[in-house]
N, C-alpha and C positions, 0 to 999 in steps of 0.2 A: 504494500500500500504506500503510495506515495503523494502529495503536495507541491506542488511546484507554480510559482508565479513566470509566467510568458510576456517577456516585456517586445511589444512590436506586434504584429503581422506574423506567422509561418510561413513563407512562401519560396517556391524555388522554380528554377526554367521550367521542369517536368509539371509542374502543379499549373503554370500559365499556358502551357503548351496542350494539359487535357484541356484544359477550360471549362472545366467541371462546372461551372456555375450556370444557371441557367442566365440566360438575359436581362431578365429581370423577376424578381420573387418577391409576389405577394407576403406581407407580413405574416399571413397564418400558414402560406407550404414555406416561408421558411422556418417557423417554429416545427412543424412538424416534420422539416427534416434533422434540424439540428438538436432538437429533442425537447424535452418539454418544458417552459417557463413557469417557473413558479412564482415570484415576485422581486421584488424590489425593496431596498434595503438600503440607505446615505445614499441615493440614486443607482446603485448598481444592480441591473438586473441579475439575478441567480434563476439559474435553470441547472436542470440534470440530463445529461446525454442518457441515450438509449442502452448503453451497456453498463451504466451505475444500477440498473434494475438487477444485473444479474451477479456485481460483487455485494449488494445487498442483501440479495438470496441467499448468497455463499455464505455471509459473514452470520444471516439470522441462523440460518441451518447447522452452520461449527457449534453455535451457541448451545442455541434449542437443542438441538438434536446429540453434541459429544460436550461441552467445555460444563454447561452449569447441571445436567443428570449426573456428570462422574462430581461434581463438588459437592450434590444435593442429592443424595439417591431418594431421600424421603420427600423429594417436591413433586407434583406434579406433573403431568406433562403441558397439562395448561398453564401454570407458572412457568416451565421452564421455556415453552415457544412466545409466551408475553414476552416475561424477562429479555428474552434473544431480540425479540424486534424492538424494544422500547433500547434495549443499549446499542442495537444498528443504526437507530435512530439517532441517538445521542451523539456518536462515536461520529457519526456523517457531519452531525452541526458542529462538531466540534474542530473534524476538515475544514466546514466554512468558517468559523471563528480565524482557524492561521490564514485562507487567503483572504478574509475580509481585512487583516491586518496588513499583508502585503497591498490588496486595492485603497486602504486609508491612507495607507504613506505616499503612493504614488497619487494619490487624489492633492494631498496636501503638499506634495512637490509639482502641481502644476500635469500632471500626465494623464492622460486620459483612459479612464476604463470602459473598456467595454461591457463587458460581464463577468460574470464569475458563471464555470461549469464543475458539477459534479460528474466524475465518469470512471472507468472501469479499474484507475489508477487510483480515485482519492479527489484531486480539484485542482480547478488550474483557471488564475487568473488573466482575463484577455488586456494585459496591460500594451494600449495601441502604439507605444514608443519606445524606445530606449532610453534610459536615464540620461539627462545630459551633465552628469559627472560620477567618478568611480564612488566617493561618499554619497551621494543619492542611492545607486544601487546597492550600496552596503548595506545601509539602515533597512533599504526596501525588503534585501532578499534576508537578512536574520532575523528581521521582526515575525515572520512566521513561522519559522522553529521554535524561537524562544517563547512565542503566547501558545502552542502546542505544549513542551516541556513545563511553562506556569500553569496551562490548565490542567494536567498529568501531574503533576505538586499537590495543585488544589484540591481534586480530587482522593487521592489518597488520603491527605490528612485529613476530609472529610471524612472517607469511608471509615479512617482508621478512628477517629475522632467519634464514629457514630458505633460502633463494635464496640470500642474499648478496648484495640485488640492491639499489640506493635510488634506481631508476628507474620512473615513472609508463608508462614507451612502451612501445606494441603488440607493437615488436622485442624490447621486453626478455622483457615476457611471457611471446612463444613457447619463450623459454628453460627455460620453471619447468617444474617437476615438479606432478602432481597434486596432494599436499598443498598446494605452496607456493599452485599459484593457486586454489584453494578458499579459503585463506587470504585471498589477496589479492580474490578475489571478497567474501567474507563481510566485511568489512571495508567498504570505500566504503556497500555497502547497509545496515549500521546505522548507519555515521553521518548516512546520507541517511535511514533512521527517525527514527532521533531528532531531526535538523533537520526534517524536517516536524513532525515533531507540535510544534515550538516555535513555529510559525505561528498567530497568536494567533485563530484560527480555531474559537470554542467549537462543541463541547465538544470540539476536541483539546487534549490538554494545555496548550500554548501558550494557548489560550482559555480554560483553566481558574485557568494562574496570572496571565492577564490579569483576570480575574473577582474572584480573591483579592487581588489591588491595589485593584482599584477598590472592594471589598467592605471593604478595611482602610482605606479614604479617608472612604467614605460610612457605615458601619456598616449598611447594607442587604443583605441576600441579593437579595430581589426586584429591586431597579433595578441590583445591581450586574449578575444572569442578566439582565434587561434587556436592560444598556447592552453585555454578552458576547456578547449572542443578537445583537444587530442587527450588531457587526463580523462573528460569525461567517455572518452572512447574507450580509453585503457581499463576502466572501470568497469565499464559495460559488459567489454569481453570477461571479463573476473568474473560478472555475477553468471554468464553464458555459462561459462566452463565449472564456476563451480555446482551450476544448477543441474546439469548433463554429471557430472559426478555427483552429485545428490541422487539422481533418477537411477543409477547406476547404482546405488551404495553405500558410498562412500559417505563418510560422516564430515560436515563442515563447520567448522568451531561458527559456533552462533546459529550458526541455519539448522545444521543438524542433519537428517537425510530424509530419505522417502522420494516418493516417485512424483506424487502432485505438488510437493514442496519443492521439487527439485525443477518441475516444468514451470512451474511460479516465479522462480526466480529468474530460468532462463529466457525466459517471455519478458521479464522486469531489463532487464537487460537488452535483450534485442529492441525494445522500446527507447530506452536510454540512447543508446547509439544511434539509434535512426533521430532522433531529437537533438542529440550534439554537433550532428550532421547535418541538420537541416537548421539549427541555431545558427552557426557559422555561414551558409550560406546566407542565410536574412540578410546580416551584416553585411554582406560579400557587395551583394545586389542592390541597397541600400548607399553602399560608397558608389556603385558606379553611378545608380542614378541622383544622387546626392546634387544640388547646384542644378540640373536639369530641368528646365523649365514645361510646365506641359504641353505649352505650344508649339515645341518643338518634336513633340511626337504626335501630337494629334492630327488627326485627318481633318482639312480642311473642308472637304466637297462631299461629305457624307449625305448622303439621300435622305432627304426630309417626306415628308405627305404633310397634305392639309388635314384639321381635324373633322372637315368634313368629309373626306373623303370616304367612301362602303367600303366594307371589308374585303367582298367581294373584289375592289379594282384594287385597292392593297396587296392581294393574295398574286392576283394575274401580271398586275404591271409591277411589281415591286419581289415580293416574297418568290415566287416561282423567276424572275431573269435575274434575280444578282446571287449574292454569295453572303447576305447579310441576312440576321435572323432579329435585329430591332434598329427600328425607325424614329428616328426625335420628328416630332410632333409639331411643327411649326404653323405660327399664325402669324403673318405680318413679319417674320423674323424670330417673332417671338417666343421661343420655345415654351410650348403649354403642357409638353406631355409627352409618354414613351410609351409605342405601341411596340411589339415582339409575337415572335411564333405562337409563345405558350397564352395569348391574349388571344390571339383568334381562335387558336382551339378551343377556347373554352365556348367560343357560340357556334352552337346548329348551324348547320350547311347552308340548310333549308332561308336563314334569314340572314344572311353576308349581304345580298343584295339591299336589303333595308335599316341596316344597322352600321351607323355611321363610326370612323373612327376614335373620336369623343367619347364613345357609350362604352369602350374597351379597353380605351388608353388607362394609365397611370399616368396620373396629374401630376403637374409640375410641383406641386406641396410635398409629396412623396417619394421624388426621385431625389439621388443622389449625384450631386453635381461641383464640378469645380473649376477653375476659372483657368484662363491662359497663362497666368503667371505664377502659376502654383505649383511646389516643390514635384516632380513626378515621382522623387522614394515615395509621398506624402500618398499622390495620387494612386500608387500600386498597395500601399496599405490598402485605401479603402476598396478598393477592385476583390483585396483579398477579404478581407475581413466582409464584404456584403457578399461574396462569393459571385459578383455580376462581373457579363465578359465587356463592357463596356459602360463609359460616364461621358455624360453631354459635358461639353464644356461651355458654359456660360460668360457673358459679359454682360453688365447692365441688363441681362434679364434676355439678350439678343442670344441663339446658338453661333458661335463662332465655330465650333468643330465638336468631333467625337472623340474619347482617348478610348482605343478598345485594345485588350489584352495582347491581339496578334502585335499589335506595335511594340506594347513594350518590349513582347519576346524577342523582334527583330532586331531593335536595338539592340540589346542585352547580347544576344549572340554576334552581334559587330564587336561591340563593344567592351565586354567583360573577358577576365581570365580564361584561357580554357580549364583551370581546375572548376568553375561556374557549371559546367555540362557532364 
């Protein structure tokens, strides 16, 4: 189980080159691709990915079903499967406690959060930037191991505090009461949060204010992600190997053995590495387009429709002769709106000839847009993070052009390292 704050966008040539995103995405397919939102919180939306459902499962089921029957043989089985989900419960909000502590610090250093998600790892803050100095990211990436380890403090000396107990053993245990050993459960596993993520293993925390040392040594971002990315690699492979010798046998101080424990780890692992890897590229991609302005990638002559135009003459004279799959929307110049493939599917065949572009578009209140003179790292953030293959670019309310994904790729491959591909 792991916690980790994501400062920036994830994106790499391969991620812009699928262009996984559709065109554009209504608010509610993309809640329900990206999984489900639960609320908001000091402005930061928290939602849970699709695969938090299933370390859920696992964690109520260890519970319920092996950790509190072997501590309680005389409890129920209805206590024991309660007990299990009220502390999978606890144990999750207490994931959000550490990244809501990495999104306050970056909120009050001026950085923009996007979200906080729960997912199959633990939680991971959508922090949209990079810190703009190595002490910003310091403070950002420890403040959530260390309010994991206070909460794992606080805990215990509660539990211990409500027992009466200052005994670590099995025997004392079976003595507690429900509260007490939910207490004394939720306790060891944040402090064992928060010492993981201090393993300097980027981008877990620990890697992050390894990163921020070496970034306050050298004044580099680039070679400091670098010199981060390659420990957190070396790391990676460790947890691989010793997870494949786990599933094998072999006993590994702390971890221990077994076959599901062993595949756990080495899945934690193949994660790590593919994320230290694609952390480094961010960066990578980030300097080249750094200083680039977006008018210098965007299309200037991009095919517009009027909004009165039927869907019908959309489909025929526009969507069927080019090679574009959305249309800015213009009136007078004036960009009102973006129509796309997945905007006329949604209407019946039968009525394209009477339903005018207007009745289908996405209005100009709701798209996301940015100007000529705007950073393009800036602009390939938000491409990423709304997951759309392209953004009108605006002036004075006028469309001056399109920035859509295929450019920036273009560029990038003129442009960029070949270690980039």
């Amino acid at each position: 189980m792991k916690s980790t704050a994501t400062s920036g966008t994830r994106f790499n040539l391969s991620g812009l080159a699928r262009g996984a995103g559709r065109p554009h995405v209504a608010p509610k397919e993309e809640s329900m691709r990206g999984g489900l939102k639960l609320f908001r919180i000091f402005g930061i939306e928290i939602s849970i990915d699709w695969s938090w459902i299933l370390i859920f499962l696992l964690v109520t089921w260890n519970l319920g079903a092996g950790v509190f029957p072997q501590l309680h043989p005389d409890w129920s089985p209805e206590l024991d499967w309660g007990l299990g989900i009220v502390a999978a419960l606890l144990f999750f909000a207490s994931v959000l406690a550490h990244e809501l502590a990495h999104s306050l610090v970056a909120k009050s250093k001026g950085l923009p959060v996007k979200n906080i998600v729960l997912f199959l790892f633990g939680g991971v803050s959508n922090i949209e930037r990079e810190p703009a100095s190595p002490g910003i990211e310091f403070v950002m990436a420890i403040v959530g191991p260390l309010t994991s380890i206070a909460l794992g403090v606080l805990f215990v000396v509660a539990g211990q505090f409500q027992a009466n107990i200052f005994s670590g053993s099995v025997d004392a245990f079976k003595t507690l009461g429900p509260g007490s050993t939910l207490l004394l459960w939720l306790g060891p596993i944040n402090i064992l949060v928060g010492a993981f993520n201090l393993i300097p293993g980027f981008p877990l925390d620990g890697g992050r204010v390894l990163r921020s040392i070496i970034w306050a040594v050298n004044h580099d971002l680039q070679k400091a992600t670098r010199l981060a990315s390659w420990v957190g690699q070396v790391i990676a492979w460790l947890f691989i190997v010793a997870g494949i010798s786990m599933a094998f046998g072999a006993s590994v101080p702390i971890f221990g053995t077994g076959l599901v424990g062993g595949l756990w780890l080495a899945f934690i692992g193949w994660f790590l590495n593919n994320a230290a890897v694609s952390s480094y590229q961010q960066v990578l991609l980030h300097n080249v387009l750094d200083g680039v302005p977006v008018s210098r990638l965007m299309r200037r002559d991009a095919p517009t429709v009027p909004p009165n135009e039927s869907v019908s003459d959309l489909v025929h004279d526009w969507l069927i002769n080019t090679d574009e799959r959305a249309f800015p929307v213009v009136d007078d110049g004036r960009l009102v709106g973006l129509i796309c493939l997945e905007d006329v599917r949604r209407v019946p065949k039968d009525e394209w000839d009477r339903t005018p572009v207007r009745g289908v578009m996405t209005p100009r209140d709701k798209l996301l847009v940015v100007g000529p003179d705007e950073d393009a790292a800036e602009a390939m953030s938000k491409l990423s993070t709304r997951d759309v293959r392209q953004i009108p670019v605006v002036q004075d309310d006028h469309l001056v052009g399109l920035l859509r994904r295929r450019d920036i790729l273009r560029y990038l491959q003129l442009y960029s390292r070949p270690a980039l591909n």
